[in-house]
N, CA, C and O of each residue as an XYZ file, in Angstrom:
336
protein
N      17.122    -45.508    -21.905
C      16.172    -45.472    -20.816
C      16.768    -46.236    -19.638
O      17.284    -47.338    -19.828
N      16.712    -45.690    -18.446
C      17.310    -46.391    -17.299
C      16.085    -46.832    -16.308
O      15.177    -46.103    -15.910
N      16.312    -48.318    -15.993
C      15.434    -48.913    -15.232
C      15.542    -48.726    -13.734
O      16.688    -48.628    -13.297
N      14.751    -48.675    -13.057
C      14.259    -47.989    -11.318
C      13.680    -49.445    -10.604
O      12.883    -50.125    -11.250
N      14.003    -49.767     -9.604
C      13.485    -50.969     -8.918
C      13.809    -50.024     -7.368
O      14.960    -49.652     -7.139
N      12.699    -49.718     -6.412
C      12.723    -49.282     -5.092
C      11.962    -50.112     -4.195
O      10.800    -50.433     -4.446
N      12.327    -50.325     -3.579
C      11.785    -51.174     -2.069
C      11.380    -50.084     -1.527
O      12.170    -49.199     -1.199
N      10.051    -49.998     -1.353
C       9.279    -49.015     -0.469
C       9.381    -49.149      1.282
O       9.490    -50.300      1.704
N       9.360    -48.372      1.987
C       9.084    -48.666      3.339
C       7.682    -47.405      3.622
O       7.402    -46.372      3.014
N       6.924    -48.212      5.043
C       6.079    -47.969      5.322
C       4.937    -47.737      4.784
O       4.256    -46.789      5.174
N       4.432    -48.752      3.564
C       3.280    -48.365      2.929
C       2.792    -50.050      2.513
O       3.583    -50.993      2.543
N       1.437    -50.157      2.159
C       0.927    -51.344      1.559
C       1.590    -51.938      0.567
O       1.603    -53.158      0.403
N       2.318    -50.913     -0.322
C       2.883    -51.397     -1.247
C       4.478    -51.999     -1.029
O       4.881    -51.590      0.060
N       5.344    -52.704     -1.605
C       6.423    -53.360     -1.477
C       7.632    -52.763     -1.973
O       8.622    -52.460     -1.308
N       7.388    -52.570     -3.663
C       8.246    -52.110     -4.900
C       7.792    -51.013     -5.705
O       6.660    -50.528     -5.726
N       8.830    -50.670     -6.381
C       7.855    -49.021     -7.429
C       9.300    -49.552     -7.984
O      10.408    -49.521     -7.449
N       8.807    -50.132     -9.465
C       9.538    -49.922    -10.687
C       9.104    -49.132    -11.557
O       7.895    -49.096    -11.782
N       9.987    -48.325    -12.239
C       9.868    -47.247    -13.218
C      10.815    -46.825    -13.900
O      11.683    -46.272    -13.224
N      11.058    -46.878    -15.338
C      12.012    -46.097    -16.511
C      11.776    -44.158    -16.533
O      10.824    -43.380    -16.596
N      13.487    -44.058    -16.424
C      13.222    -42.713    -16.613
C      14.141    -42.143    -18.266
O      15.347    -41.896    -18.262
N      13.648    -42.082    -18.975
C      13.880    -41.456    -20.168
C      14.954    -40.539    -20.489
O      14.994    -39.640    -19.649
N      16.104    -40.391    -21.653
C      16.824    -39.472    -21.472
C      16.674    -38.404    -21.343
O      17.631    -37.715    -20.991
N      15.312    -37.783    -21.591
C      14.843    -36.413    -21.230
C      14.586    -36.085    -19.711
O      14.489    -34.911    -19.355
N      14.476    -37.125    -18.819
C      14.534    -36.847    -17.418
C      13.055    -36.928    -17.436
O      12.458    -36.120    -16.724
N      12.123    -38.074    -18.383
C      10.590    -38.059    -18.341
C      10.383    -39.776    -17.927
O      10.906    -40.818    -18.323
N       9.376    -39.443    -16.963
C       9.680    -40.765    -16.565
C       7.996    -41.910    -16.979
O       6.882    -41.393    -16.890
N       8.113    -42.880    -17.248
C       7.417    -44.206    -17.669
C       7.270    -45.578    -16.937
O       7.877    -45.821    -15.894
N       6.330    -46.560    -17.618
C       6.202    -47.444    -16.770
C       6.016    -47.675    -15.533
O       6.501    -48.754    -15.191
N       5.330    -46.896    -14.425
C       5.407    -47.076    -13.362
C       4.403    -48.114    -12.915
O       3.198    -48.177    -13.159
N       5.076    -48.808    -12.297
C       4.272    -50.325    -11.860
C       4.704    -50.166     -9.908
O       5.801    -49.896     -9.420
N       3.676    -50.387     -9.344
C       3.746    -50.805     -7.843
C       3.866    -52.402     -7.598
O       3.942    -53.155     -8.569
N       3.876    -52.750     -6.664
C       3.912    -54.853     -6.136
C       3.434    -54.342     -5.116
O       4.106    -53.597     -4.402
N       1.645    -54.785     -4.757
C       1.790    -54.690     -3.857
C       0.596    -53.280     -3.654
O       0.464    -52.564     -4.646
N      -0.321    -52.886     -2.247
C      -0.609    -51.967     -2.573
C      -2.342    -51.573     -3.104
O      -3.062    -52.506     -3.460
N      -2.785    -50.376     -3.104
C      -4.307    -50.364     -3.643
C      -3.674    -50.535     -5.195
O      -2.824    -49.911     -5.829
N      -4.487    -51.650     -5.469
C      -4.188    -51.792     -7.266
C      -4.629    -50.806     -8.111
O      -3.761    -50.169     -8.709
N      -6.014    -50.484     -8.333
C      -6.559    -49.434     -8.768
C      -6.127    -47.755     -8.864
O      -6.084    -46.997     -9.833
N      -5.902    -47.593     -7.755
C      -5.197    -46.410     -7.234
C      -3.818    -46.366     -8.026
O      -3.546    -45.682     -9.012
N      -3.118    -47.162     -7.424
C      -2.028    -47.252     -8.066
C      -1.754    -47.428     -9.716
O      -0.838    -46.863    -10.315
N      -2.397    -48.016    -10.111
C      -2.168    -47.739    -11.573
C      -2.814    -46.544    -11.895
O      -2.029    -45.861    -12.553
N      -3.914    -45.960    -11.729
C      -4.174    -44.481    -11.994
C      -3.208    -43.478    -11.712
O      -3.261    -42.376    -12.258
N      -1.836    -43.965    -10.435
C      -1.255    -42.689    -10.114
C       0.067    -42.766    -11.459
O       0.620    -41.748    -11.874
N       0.313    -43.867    -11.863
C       1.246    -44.516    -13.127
C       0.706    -43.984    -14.645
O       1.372    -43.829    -15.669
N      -0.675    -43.771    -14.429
C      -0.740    -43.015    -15.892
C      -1.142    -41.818    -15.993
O      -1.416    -41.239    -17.043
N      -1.219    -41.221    -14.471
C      -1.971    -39.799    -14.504
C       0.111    -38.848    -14.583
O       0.357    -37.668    -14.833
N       1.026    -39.880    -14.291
C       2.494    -39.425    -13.856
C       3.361    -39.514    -15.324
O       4.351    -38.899    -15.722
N       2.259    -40.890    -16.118
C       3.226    -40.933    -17.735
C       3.639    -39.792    -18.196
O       2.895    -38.817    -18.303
N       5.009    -39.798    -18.554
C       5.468    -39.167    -19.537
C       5.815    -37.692    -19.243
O       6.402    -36.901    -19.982
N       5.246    -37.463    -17.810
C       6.094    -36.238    -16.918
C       7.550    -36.301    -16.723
O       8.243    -37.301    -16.538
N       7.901    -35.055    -16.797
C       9.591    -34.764    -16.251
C       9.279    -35.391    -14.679
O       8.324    -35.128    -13.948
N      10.761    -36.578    -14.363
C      10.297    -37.015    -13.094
C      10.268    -36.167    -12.324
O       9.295    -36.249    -11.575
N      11.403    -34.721    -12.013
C      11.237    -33.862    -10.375
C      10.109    -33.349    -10.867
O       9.473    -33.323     -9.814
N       9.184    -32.808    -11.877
C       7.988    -32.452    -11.585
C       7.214    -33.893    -10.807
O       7.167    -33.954     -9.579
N       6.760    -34.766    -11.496
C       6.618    -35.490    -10.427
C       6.526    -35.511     -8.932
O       5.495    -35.299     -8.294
N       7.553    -35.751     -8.502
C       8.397    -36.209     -7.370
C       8.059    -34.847     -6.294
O       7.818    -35.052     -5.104
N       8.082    -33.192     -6.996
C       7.858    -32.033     -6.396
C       6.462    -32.053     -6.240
O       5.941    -31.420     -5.321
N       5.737    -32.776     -7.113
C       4.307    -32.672     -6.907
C       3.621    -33.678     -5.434
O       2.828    -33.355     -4.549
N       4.176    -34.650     -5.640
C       3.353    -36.031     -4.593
C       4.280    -36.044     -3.049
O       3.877    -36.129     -1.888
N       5.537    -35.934     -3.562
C       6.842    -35.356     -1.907
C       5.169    -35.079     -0.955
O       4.203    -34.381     -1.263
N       5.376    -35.827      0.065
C       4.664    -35.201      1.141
C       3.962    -35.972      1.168
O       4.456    -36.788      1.947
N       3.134    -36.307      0.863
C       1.882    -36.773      0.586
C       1.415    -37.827      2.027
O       2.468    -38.389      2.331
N       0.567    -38.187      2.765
C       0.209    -39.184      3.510
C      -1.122    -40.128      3.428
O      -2.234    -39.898      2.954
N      -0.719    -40.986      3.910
C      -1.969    -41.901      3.863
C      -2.314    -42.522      5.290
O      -1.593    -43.236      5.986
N      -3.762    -42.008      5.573
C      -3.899    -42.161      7.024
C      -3.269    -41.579      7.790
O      -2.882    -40.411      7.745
N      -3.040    -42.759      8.956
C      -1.970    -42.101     10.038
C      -0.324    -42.498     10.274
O       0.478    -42.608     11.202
N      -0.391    -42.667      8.460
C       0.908    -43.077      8.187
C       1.963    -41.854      7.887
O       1.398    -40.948      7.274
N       3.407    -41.580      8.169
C       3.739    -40.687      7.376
C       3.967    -39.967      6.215
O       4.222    -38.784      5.990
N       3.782    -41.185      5.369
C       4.497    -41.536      3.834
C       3.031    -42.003      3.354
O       1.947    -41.983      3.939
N       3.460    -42.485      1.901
C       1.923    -43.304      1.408
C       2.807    -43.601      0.002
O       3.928    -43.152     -0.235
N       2.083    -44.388     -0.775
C       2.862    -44.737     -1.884
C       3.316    -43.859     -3.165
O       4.299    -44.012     -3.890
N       2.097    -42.712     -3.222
C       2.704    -41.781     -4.312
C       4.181    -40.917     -3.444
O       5.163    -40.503     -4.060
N       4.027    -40.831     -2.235
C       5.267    -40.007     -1.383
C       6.401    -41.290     -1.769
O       7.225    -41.117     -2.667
N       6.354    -42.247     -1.187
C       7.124    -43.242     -2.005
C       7.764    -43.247     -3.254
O       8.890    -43.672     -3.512
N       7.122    -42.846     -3.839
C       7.248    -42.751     -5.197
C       8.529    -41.795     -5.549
O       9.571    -41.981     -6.177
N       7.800    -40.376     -4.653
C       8.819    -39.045     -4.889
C      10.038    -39.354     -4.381
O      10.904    -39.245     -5.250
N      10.510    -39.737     -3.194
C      11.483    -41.061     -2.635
C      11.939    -41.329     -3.635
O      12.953    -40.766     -4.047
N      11.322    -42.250     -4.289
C      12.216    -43.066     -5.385
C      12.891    -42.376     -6.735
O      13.737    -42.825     -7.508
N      12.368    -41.438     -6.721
C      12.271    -40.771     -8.106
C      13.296    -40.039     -7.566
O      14.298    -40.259     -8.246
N      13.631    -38.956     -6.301
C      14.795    -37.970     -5.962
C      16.369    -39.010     -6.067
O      17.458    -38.717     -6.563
N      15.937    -40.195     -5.424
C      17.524    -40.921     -5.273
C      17.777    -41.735     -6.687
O      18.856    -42.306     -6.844
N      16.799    -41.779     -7.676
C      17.415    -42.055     -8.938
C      17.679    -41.089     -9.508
O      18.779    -41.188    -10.050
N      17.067    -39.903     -9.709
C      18.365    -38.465     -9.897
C      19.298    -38.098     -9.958
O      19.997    -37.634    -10.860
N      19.511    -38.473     -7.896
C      20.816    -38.033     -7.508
C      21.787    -38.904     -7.780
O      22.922    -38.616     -7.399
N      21.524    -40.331     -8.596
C      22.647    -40.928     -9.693
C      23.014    -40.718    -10.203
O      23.762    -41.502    -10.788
């Protein structure tokens, strides 16, 4: 299992750590930072998904009149640990 640590930009939240599995299924997702509630609902509604499903699902996403938001964050984080 390979461990994920991302520094978010432009959102409430800070960090998005997350393990992605040798099957390319990804776990643990923890935010720092951020709507708490929210955020752990988006960590277990995402358990145990293949991450680019994931990542193809939330990509886009905004919050407010922000561009990004933390599940888009997320997809962010999830494409450039991939492309490792």
């Amino acid at each position: 299992m390979k461990h994920e640590t991302y520094k978010t930009s432009g959102t409430c939240s800070r960090q998005i750590d997350f393990d992605i599995d040798e099957n390319g299924c990804i776990h643990n997702i923890s935010f720092v930072g951020g709507c708490n509630g929210n955020l752990k609902g988006i960590g277990k509604l995402c358990e145990g998904m293949k991450a680019e499903d994931v990542a193809a699902r939330i990509e886009g996403t905004t919050c407010g009149f922000k561009g990004t938001s933390c599940p888009d964050q997320l997809a962010k984080a999830i494409k450039e640990a991939i492309s490792r």
